[in-house]
N, C-alpha and C positions, 0 to 999 in steps of 0.2 A: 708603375702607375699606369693604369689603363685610362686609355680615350672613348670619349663618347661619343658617336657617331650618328650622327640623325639620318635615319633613314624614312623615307616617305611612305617606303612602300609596309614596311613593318606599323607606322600607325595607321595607314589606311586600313590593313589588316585588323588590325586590332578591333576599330572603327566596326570595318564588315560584321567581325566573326561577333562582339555586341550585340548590332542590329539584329544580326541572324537570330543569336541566342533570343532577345527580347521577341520576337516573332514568333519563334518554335513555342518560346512559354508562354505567350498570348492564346497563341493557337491550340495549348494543350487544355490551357485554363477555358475557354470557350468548348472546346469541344468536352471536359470533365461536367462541365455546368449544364450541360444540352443533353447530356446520357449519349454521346456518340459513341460506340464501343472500338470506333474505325481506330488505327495506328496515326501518328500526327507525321505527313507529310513534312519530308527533311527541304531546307532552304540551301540551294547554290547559288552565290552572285559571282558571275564571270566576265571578264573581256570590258566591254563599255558600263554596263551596268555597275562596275563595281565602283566606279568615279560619282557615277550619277549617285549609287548609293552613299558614297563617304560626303560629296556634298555635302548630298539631301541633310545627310545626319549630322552633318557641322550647325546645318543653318535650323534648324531644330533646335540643336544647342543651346545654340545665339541665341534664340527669341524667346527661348525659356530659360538663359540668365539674365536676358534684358525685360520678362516680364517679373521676375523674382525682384528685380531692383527696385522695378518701377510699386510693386506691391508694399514693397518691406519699409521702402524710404517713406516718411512722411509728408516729402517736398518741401518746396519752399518755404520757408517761415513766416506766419501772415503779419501782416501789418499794423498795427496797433497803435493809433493815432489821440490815444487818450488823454496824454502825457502832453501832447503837444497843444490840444485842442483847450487845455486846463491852463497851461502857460499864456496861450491867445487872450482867453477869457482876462488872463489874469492883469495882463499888460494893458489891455484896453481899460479895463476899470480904473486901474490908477493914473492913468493918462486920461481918464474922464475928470478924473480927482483933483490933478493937478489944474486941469485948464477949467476948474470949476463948470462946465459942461458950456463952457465958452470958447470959441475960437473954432480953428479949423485945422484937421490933421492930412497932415499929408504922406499916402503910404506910396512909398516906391518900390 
């Protein structure tokens, strides 16, 4: 049976070499649309930058599964007081009924 080992530095990499990719195809796709006939400049992230990059691209992530939730969910289920506002009606009137439109109610 083999162990599975989490290593940081292999998904940070993974992370980087993503981004990279996704940059290098932005950048070929912008420069294909534009008639550039230039070579697409290759991306190294090294040393500090590579943290700052796997951040960056975490919290990118984040806010584009927290805005995918916030879209997809319907939210709160609204309130619907129809039901209740019918019953009100309802009890008042026969309580009119009863006291002959006589007397005095007393709501607590």
């Amino acid at each position: 049976m083999t162990s599975f080992k989490f290593d940081k530095n292999n998904v940070a990499n993974a992370i980087i070499n993503t981004v990279v990719l996704i940059v290098e195809t932005v950048v070929a796709l912008i420069f294909s649309l534009t008639g550039r006939r230039e070579s697409v400049p290759k991306f190294k992230i090294e040393g500090k930058n590579k943290t700052l990059v796997t951040v960056s691209a975490l919290f990118v992530i984040g806010i584009c599964l927290l805005s995918l939730l916030f879209t997809l969910s319907d939210g709160p289920p609204k309130d619907d007081y129809t039901a209740q506002h019918a019953l009100g009606t309802g009890m008042a009137e026969e309580t009119c009924k009863l006291l002959d439109n006589k007397g005095q109610i007393v709501v607590v």
